[in-house]
NURO-226030 format. One record per residue (C-alpha): residue number from 1; residue in one letter; z negated, x, y negated. Coordinates in nm, 3 decimals, decimal comma. Layout:
N
{pt NUM; 'A'; {Z; X; Y}}
...
This chain:
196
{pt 1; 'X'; {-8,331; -2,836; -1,276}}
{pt 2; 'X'; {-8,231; -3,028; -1,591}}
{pt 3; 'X'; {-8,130; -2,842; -1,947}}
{pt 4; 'X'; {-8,325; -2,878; -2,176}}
{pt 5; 'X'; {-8,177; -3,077; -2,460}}
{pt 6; 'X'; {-8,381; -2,889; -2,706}}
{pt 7; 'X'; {-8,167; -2,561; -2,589}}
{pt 8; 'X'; {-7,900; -2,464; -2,826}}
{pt 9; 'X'; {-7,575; -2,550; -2,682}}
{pt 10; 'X'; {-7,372; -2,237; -2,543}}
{pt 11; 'X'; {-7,131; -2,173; -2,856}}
{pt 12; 'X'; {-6,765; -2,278; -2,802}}
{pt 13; 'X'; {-6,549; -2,031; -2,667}}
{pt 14; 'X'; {-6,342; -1,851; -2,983}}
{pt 15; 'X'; {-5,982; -1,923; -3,006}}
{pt 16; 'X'; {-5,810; -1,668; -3,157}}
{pt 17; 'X'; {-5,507; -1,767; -3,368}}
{pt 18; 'X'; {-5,194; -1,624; -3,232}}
{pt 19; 'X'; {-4,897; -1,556; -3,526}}
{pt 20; 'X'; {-4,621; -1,786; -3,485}}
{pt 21; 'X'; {-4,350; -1,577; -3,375}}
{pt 22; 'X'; {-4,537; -1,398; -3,107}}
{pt 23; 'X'; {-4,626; -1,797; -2,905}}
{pt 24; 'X'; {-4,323; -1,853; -2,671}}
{pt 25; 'X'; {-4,159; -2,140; -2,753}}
{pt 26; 'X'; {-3,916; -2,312; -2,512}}
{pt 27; 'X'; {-3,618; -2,057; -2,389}}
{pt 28; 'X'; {-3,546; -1,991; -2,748}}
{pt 29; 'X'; {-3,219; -2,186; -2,765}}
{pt 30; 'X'; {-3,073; -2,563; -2,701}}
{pt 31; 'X'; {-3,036; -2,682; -2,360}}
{pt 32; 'X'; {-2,639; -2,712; -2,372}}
{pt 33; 'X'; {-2,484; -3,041; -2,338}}
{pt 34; 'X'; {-2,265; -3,184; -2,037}}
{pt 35; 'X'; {-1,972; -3,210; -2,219}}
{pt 36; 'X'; {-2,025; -2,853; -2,364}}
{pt 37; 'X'; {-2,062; -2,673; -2,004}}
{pt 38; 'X'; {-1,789; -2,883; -1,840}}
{pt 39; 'X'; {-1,506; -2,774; -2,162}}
{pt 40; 'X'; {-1,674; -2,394; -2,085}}
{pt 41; 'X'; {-1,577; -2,386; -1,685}}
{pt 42; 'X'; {-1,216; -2,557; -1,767}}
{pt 43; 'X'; {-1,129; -2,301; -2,013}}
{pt 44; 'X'; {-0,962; -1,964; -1,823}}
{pt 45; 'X'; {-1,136; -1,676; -1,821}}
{pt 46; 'X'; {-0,914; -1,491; -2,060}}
{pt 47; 'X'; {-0,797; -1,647; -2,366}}
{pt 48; 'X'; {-0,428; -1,494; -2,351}}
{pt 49; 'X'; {-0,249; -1,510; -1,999}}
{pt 50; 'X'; {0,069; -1,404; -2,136}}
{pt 51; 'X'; {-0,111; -1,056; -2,218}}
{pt 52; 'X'; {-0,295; -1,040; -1,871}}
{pt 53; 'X'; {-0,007; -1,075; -1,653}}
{pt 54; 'X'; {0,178; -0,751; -1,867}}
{pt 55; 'X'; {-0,098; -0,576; -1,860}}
{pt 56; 'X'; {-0,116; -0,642; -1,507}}
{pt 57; 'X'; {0,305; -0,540; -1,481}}
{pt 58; 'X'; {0,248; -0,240; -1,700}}
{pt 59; 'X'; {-0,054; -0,118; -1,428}}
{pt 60; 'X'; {0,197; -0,182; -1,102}}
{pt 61; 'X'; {0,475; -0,036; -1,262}}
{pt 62; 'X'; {0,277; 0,314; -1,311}}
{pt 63; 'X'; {0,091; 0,263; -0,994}}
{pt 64; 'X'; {0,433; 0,269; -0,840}}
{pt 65; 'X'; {0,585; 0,534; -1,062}}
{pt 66; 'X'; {0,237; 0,747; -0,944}}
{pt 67; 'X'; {0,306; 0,702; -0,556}}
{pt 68; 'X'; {0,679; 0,777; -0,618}}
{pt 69; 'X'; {0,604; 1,122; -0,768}}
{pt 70; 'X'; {0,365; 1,165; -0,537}}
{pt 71; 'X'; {0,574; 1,115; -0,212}}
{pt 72; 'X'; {0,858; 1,329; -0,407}}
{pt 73; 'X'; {0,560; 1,623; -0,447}}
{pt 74; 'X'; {0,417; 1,579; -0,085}}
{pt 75; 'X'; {0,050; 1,477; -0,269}}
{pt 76; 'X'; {-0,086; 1,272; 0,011}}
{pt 77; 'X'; {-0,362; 1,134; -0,184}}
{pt 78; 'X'; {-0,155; 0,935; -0,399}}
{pt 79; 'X'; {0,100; 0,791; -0,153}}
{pt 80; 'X'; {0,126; 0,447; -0,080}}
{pt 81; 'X'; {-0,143; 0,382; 0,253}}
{pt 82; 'X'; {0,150; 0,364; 0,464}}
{pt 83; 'X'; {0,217; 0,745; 0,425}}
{pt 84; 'X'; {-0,095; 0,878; 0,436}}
{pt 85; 'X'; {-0,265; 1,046; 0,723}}
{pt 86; 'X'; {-0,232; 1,327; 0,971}}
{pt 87; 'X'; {-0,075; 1,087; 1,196}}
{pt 88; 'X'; {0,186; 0,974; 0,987}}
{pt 89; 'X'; {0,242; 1,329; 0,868}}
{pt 90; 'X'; {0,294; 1,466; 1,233}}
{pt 91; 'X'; {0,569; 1,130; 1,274}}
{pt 92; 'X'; {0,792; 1,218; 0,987}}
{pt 93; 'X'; {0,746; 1,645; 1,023}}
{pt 94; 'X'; {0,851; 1,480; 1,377}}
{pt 95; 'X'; {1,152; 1,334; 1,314}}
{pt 96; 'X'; {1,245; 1,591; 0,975}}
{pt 97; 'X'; {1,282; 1,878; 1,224}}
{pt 98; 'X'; {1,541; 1,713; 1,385}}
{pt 99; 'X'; {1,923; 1,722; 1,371}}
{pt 100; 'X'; {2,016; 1,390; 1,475}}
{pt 101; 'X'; {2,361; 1,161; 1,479}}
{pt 102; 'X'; {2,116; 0,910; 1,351}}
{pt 103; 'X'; {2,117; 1,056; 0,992}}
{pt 104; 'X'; {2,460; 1,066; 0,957}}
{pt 105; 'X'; {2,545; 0,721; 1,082}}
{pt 106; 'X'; {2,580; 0,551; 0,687}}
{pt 107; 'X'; {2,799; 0,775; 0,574}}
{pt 108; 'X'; {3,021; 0,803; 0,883}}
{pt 109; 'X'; {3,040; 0,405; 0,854}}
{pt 110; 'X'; {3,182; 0,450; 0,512}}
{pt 111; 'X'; {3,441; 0,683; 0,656}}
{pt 112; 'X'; {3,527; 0,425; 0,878}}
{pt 113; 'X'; {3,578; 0,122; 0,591}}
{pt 114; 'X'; {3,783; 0,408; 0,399}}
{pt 115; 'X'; {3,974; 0,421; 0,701}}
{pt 116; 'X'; {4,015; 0,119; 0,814}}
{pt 117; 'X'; {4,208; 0,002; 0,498}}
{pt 118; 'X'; {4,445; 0,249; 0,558}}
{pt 119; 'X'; {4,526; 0,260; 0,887}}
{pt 120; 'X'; {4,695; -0,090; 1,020}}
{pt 121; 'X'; {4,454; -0,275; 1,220}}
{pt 122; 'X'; {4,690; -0,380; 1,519}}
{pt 123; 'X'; {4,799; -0,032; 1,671}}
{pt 124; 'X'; {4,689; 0,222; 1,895}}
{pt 125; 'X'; {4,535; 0,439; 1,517}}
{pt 126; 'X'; {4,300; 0,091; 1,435}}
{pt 127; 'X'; {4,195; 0,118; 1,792}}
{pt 128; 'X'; {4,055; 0,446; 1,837}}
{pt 129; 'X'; {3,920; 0,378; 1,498}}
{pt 130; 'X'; {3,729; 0,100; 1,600}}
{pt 131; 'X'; {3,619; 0,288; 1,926}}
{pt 132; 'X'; {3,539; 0,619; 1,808}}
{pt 133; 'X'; {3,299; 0,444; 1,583}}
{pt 134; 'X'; {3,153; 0,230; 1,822}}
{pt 135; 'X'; {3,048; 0,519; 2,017}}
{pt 136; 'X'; {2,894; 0,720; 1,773}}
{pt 137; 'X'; {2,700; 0,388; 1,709}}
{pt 138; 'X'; {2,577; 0,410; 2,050}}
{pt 139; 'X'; {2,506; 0,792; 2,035}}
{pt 140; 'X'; {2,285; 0,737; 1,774}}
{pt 141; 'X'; {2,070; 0,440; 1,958}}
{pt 142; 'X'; {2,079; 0,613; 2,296}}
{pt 143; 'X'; {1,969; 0,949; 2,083}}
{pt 144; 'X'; {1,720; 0,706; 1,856}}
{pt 145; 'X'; {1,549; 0,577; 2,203}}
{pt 146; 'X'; {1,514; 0,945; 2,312}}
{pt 147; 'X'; {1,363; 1,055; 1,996}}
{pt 148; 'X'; {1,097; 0,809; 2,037}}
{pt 149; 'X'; {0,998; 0,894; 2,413}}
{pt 150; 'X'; {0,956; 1,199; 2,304}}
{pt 151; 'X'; {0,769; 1,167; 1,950}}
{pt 152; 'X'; {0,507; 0,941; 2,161}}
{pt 153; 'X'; {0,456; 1,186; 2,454}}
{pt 154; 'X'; {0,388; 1,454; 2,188}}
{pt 155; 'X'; {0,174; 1,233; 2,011}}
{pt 156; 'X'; {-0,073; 1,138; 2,219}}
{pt 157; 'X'; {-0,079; 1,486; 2,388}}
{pt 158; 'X'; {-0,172; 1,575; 2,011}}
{pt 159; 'X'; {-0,398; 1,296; 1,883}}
{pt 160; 'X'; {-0,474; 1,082; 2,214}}
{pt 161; 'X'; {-0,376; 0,722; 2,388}}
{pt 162; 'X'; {-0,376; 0,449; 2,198}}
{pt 163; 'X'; {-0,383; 0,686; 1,820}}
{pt 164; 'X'; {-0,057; 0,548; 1,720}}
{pt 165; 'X'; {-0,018; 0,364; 1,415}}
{pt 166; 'X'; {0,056; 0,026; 1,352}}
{pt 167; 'X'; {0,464; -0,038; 1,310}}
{pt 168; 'X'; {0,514; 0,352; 1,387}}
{pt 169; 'X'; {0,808; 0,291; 1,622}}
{pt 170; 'X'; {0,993; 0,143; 1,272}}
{pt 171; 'X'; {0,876; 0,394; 1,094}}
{pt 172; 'X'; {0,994; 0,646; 1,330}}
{pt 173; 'X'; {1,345; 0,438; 1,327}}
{pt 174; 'X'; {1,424; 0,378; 0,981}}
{pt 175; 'X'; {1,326; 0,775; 0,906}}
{pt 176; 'X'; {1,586; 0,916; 1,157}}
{pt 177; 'X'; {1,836; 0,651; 1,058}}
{pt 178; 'X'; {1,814; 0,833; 0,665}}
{pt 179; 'X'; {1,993; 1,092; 0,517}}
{pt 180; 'X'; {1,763; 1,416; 0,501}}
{pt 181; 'X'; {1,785; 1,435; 0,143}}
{pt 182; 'X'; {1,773; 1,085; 0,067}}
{pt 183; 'X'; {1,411; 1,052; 0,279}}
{pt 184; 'X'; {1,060; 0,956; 0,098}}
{pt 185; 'X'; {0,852; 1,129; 0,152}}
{pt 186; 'X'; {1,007; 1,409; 0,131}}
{pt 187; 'X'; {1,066; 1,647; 0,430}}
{pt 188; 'X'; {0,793; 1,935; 0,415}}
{pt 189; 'X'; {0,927; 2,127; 0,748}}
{pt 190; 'X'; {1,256; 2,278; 0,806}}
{pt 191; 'X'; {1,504; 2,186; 1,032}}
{pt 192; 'X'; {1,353; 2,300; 1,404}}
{pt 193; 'X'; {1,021; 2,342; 1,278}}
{pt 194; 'X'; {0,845; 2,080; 1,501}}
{pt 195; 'X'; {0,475; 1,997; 1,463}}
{pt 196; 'X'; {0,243; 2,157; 1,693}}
């Protein structure tokens, strides 16, 4: 069925007049230029290196200052990750409440410099220098490789197969092979107080 021409025409729809700052124009700022956003990702992300990397030093140096306190106190939770743990803990209370030849190897081999400077080198004196030494050398590995057997059969009676941790054997070594008092962290069991 046609319309009527006669028929006033359905008014136009009302447009209501929106204030200028409310209509959205664009993203509200200039598309940046090529050469703009290439100069912005060649520049470094902070403007003064020099200050970065002592910032950076001044951070290590009390990060390190931190886990050295801490290993002198015995606070686990601040020790470098290489310290930490129950496991660790049971290695050097381990190898702390022993008496070993180990310990006392550096300062015997001063003894025997001292010595040797003295005494002449060809002679029967340079020779039992030389072999007394050489001994106690090998008392302290054969001792070292007993010490070991025996921290890993307590070990994994303690914690299980397989529990050790990675590079423990050095660990175990280079502990033993210290002067008590000279050891970091420092020894929190006395002498003959092994770790049950």
């Amino acid at each position: 069925m046609k319309k009527n021409s006669s028929e006033p025409h359905d008014a136009p729809e009302s447009t209501v007049d929106l204030p200028a700052e409310s209509t959205p124009v664009g993203k509200g700022r200039p598309t940046p230029k090529r050469k703009e956003r290439e100069a912005a990702n060649q520049r470094g992300v902070l403007a003064d290196s020099k200050q970065d990397a002592k910032d950076r030093r001044a951070k290590a140096r009390e990060l390190r200052e931190r886990e050295y306190q801490a290993m002198k106190d015995g606070d686990e939770r601040n020790m470098p990750a290489e310290h930490r743990g129950p496991e660790r803990r049971f290695l050097r209370d381990f190898v702390d409440a022993r008496t070993s030849i180990g310990e006392f190897l550096l300062p015997m081999a001063i003894v025997f410099v001292v010595l040797s400077l003295f005494l002449p080198q060809i002679g029967i004196a340079g020779f039992l220098l030389i072999v007394v030494f050489y001994l106690i050398v090998l008392a302290a590995a054969v001792e070292t490789f007993i010490t070991i057997k025996r921290i890993k059969k307590h070990f994994s009676a303690k914690f299980g197969e397989g529990k050790l941790p990675r590079g423990w054997t050095f660990y175990v070594i280079s502990r033993a092979l210290n002067l008590r008092r000279f050891r970091v962290p420092r020894p929190k069991v006395a002498r003959g107080e092994f770790p049950v």
